[in-house]
C-alpha positions as CSV (number, residue, x, y, z in Angstrom):
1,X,-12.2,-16.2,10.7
2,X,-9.3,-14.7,8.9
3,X,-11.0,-14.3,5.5
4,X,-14.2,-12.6,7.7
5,X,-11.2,-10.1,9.0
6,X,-9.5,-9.7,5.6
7,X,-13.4,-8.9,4.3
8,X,-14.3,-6.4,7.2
9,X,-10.7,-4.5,6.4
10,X,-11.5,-4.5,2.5
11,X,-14.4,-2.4,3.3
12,X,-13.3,-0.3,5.8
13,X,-10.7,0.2,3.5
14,X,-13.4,1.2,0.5
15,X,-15.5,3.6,2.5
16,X,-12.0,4.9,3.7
17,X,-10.9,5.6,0.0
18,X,-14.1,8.2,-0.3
19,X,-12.2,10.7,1.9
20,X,-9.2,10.7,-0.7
21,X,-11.7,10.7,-3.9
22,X,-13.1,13.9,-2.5
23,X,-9.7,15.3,-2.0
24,X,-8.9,13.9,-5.1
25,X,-11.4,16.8,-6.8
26,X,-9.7,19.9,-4.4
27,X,-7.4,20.3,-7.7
28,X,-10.1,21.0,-10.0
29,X,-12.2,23.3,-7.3
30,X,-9.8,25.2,-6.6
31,X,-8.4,26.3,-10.5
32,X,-12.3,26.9,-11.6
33,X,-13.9,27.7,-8.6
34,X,-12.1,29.9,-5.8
35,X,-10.6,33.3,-6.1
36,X,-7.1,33.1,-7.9
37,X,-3.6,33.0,-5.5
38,X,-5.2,32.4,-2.2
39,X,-3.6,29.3,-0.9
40,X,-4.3,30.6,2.8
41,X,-7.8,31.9,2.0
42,X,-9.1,28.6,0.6
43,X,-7.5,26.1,3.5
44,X,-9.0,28.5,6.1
45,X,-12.3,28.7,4.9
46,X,-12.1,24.9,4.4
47,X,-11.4,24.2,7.8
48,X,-12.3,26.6,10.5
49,X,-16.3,26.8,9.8
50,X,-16.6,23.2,9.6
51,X,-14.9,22.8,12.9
52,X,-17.3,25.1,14.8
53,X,-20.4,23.9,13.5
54,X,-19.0,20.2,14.5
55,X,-18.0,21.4,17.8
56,X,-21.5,23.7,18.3
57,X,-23.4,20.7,17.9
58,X,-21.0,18.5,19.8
59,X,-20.2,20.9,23.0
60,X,-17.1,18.9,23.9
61,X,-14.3,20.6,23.8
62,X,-11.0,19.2,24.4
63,X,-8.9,19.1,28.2
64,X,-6.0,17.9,29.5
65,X,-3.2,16.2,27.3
66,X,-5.8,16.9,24.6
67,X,-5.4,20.3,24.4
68,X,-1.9,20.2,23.1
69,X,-2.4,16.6,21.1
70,X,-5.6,18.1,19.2
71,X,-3.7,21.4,18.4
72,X,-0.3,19.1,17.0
73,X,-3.2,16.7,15.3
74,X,-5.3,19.9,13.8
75,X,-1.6,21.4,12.8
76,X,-0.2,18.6,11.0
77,X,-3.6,16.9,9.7
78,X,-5.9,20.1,8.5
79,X,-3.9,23.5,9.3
80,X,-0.5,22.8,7.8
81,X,-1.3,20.3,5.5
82,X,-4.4,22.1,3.5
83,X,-2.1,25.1,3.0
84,X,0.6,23.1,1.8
85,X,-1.8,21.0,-0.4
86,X,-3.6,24.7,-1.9
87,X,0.0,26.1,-2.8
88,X,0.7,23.2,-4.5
89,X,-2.8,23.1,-6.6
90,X,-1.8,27.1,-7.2
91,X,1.5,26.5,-8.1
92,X,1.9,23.3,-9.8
93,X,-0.7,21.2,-12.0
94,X,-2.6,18.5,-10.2
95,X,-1.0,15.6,-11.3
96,X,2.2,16.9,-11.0
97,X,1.3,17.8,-7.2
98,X,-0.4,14.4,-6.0
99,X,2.7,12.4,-8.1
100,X,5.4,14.5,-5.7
101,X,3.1,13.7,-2.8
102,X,2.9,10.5,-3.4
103,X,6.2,10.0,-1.3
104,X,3.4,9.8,1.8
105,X,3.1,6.1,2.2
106,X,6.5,5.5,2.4
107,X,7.3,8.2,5.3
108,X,4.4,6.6,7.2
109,X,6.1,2.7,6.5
110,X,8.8,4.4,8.1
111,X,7.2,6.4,10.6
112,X,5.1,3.6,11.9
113,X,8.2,0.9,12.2
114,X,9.7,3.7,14.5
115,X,7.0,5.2,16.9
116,X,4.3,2.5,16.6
117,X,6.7,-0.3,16.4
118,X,4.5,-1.5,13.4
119,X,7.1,-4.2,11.0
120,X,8.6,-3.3,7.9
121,X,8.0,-6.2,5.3
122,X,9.1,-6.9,2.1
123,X,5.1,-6.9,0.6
124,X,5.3,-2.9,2.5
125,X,8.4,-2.1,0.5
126,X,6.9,-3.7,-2.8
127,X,3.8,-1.8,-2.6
128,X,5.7,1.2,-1.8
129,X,7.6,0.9,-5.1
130,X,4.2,-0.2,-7.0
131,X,2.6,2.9,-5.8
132,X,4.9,5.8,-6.5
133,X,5.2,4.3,-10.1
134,X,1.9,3.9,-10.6
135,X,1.6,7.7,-9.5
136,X,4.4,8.6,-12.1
137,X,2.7,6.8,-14.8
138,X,-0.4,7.9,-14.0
139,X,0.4,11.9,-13.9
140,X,3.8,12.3,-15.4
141,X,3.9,14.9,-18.5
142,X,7.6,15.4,-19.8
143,X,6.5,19.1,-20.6
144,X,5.2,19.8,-17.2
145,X,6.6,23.3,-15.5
146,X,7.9,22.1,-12.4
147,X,8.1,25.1,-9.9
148,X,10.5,25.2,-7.1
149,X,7.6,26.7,-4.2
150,X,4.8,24.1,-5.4
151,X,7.1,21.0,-5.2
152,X,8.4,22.0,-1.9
153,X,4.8,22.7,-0.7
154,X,4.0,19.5,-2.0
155,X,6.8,17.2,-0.3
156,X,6.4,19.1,3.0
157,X,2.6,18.7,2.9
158,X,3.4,14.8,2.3
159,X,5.6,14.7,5.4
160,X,3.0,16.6,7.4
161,X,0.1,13.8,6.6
162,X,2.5,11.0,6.9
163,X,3.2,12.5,10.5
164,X,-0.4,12.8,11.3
165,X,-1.6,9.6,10.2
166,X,0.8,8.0,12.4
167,X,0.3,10.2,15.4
168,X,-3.3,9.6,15.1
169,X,-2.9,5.9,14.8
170,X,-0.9,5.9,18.0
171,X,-2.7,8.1,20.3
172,X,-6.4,7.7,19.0
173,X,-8.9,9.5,20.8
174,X,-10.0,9.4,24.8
175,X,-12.7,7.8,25.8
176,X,-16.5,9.2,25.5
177,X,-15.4,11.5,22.9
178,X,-16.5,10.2,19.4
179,X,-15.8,10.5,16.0
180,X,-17.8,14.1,14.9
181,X,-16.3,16.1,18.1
182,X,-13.0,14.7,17.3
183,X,-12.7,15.8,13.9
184,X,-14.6,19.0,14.8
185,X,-11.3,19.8,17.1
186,X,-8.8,18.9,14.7
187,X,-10.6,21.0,12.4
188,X,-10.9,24.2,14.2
189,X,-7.7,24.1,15.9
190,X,-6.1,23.9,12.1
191,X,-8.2,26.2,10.6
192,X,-7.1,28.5,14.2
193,X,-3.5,28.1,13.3
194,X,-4.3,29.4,9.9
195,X,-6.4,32.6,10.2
196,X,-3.7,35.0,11.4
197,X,-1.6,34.1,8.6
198,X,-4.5,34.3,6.6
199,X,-5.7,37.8,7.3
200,X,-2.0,39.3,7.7
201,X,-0.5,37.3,4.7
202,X,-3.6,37.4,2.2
203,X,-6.4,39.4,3.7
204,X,-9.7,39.3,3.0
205,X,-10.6,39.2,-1.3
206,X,-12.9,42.5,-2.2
207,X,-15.3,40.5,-4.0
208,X,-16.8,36.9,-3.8
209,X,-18.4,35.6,-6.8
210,X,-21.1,32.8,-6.6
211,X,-19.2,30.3,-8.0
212,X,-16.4,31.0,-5.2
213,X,-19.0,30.6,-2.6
214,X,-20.2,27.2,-4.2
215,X,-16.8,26.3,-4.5
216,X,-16.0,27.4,-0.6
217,X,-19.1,25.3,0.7
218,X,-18.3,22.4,-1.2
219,X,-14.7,22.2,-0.1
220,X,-16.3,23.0,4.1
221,X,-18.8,20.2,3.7
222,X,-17.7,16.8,1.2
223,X,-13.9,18.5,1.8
224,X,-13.9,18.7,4.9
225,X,-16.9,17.6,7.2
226,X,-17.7,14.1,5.8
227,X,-14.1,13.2,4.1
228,X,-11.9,13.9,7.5
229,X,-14.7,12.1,9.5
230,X,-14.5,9.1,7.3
231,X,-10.8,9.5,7.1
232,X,-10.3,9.4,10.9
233,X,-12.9,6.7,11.2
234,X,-10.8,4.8,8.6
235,X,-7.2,5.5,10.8
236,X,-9.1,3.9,14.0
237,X,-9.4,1.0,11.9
238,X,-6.8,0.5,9.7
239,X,-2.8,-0.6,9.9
240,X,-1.1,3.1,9.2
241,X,0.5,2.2,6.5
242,X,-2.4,0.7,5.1
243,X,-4.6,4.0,5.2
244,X,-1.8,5.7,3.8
245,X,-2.0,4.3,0.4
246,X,-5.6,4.9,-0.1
247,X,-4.6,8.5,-0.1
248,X,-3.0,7.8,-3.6
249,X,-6.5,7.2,-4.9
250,X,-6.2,11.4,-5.1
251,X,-4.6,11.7,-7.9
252,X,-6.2,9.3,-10.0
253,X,-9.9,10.9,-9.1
254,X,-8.1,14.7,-10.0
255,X,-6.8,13.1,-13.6
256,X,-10.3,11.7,-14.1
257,X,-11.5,14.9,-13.4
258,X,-9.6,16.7,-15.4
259,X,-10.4,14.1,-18.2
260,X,-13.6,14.4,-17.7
261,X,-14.0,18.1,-17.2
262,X,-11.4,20.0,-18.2
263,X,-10.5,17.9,-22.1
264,X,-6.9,17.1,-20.7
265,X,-5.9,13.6,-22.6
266,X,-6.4,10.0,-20.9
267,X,-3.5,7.7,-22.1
268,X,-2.7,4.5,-22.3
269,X,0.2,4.3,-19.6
270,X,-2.2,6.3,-17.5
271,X,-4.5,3.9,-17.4
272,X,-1.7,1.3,-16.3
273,X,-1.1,3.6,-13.7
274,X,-4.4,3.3,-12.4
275,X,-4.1,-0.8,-12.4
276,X,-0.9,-0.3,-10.5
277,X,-2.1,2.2,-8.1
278,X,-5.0,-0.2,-7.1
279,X,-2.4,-3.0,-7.4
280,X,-0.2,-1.3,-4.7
281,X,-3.4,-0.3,-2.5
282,X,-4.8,-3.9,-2.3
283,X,-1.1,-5.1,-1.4
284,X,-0.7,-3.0,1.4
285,X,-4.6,-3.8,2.4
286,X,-3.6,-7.4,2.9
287,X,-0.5,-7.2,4.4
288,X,-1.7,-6.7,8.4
289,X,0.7,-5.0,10.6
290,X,2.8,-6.9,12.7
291,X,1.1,-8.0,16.6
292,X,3.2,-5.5,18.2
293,X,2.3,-2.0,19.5
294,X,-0.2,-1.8,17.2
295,X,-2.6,-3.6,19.3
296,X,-1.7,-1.5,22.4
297,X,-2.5,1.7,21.2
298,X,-6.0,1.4,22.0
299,X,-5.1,1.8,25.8
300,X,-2.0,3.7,25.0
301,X,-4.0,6.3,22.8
302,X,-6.8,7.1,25.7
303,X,-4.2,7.9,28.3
C-alpha cells in the first residue's frame, strides 16, 4: 500500500512539474517576444484575461471569507509574483533569476513547519542544500551582471510564492467550487491588483507587433490557464514542501531553452546541475510530511 502511495505521489508530482516547465520558457518569451521594459504590461496581460474567461465560463464567483483569501491568494500567487518574476527576466538573465529564486523551497520548509505544523527533517534540509547547488551549478556564469532591482525582484518574488504555496496548502478551496473557478479567481483578482499600476506606471505600448501578440497569448493560455490549474491541482495533492521543489524544474527548462534556441553554451557542471536538481526533487518527493496538521487542512481549508 505504501509503494501504491509513493507511486500515485510520483505522478502527481510529474504532471505537477509541467506547470514549472512552462514557466520555465517565460524567460525566453519574454526577451524575444513582448514589447521591451514592460514588467507590468506582460504580468497583467498574463493574468487578468485568463481569469475572466475562467470565471465567464465558470459563473462562481467568490463570497464570504473568500473574498479576502482569493484576493491574498491572487496577490501573492499571480499578481505580485508575475511582476516580480517579469522584472527579474527584464533585468537580470534567466539563469541568474531562477538561481536567486531558487531560495523558494527552503522559505516554504520553513513556512510550512510554522503555520501548517508540517516537520522539519533532516532528508528536507538535505534536499534543500542539493537543490540550491544544483541551481548554482546549473545557471551560475562568473561574468554575469548582477543588478541590484532584478535580484531583489527576484528574492521577493521567491518569498511571495513560498507564501502562497503554503497558504494554499492550508486553506484549500471551499466545497463545490472546483479547480477551473478557483484558479479563474486567483487569476483575475492578481491580474486586478495589477492593472492600475499597470496603466499609471507603464501605460498602454503605441504599437503591438505580431509576434508580441503570439507571445501575449501564449503566456495567457500554457502560462497561465493550464500551468496554474495544474499547479493548484498539484498543491491539493502534494506535501508543500514537496511541490515547492518542482518549481526548480524552471530554470533548467529556461537553460535548455536558451541552449536550444538562443546558442548560449551547455556545460559540463551544468549538466551535473540538472542530476542534482532532480536528485533534490525526488528527495523531497519521498520524504511525506509528518501526520500532523497536514491531514486537517482538508476540513480546516473549507471553513
Amino acid at each position: 500500500m505504501r509503494h501504491m502511495t509513493s507511486g500515485r505521489q510520483l505522478l502527481t508530482a510529474g504532471v505537477t512539474a509541467l506547470a514549472p516547465a512552462i514557466w520555465g520558457s517565460t524567460y525566453l518569451v519574454t526577451t524575444e517576444w513582448l514589447p521591451p521594459d514592460r514588467p507590468l504590461l506582460a504580468a497583467t496581460v498574463r493574468t487578468l484575461p485568463a481569469g475572466l474567461i475562467l470565471l465567464t465560463f465558470a459563473r462562481t464567483l467568490p463570497t464570504g471569507i473568500w473574498l479576502w483569501r482569493a484576493l491574498v491568494l491572487g496577490t501573492l500567487n499571480i499578481g505580485a509574483f508575475n511582476f516580480l518574476l517579469f522584472v527579474a527576466a527584464y533585468r537580470l538573465p534567466g539563469g541568474v533569476a531562477a538561481m536567486i529564486m531558487a531560495v523558494q523551497p527552503m522559505l516554504v520548509l520553513v513556512l510550512a513547519a510554522l503555520l501548517i505544523g508540517d516537520r522539519i527533517r533532516y532528508a528536507h534540509v538535505a534536499a534543500c542544500v542539493l537543490g540550491a547547488a544544483g541551481v548554482v551549478l546549473l545557471v551560475f556564469k562568473g561574468t554575469a551582471a548582477l543588478d541590484f532591482v532584478g535580484v531583489a525582484a527576484a528574492l521577493a518574488g521567491a518569498a511571495g510564492m513560498a507564501a502562497g504555496i503554503t497558504l494554499t496548502k492550508l486553506w484549500g478551496r471551499p466545497d463545490g467550487v472546483g479547480l477551473l473557478p478557483f484558479t479563474g479567481w486567483q487569476l483575475a483578482a492578481g491580474g486586478l491588483v495589477l492593472s492600475p499600476f499597470t496603466l499609471l506606471i507603464e501605460g498602454l505600448p503605441s504599437t503591438v507587433s505580431g509576434t508580441n501578440i503570439i507571445g501575449f497569448g501564449y503566456l495567457m493560455s500554457l502560462g497561465a490557464v493550464v500551468s496554474y490549474a495544474i499547479w493548484f491541482r498539484g498543491i491539493e495533492r502534494l506535501p508543500a514542501l514537496a511541490v515547492s521543489f518542482l518549481a526548480l524544474g524552471s530554470p533548467i527548462v529556461a537553460t535548455l531553452l536558451g541552449y536550444l534556441f538562443l546558442r548560449q553554451a551547455l556545460s559540463i557542471p551544468q549538466l551535473a546541475g540538472t542530476l542534482v536538481i532532480i536528485g533534490a526533487v525526488l528527495l523531497a518527493q519521498f520524504q511525506p510530511a509528518a501526520p500532523t496538521l497536514a491531514s486537517d487542512s482538508t476540513t480546516g481549508k473549507k471553513k
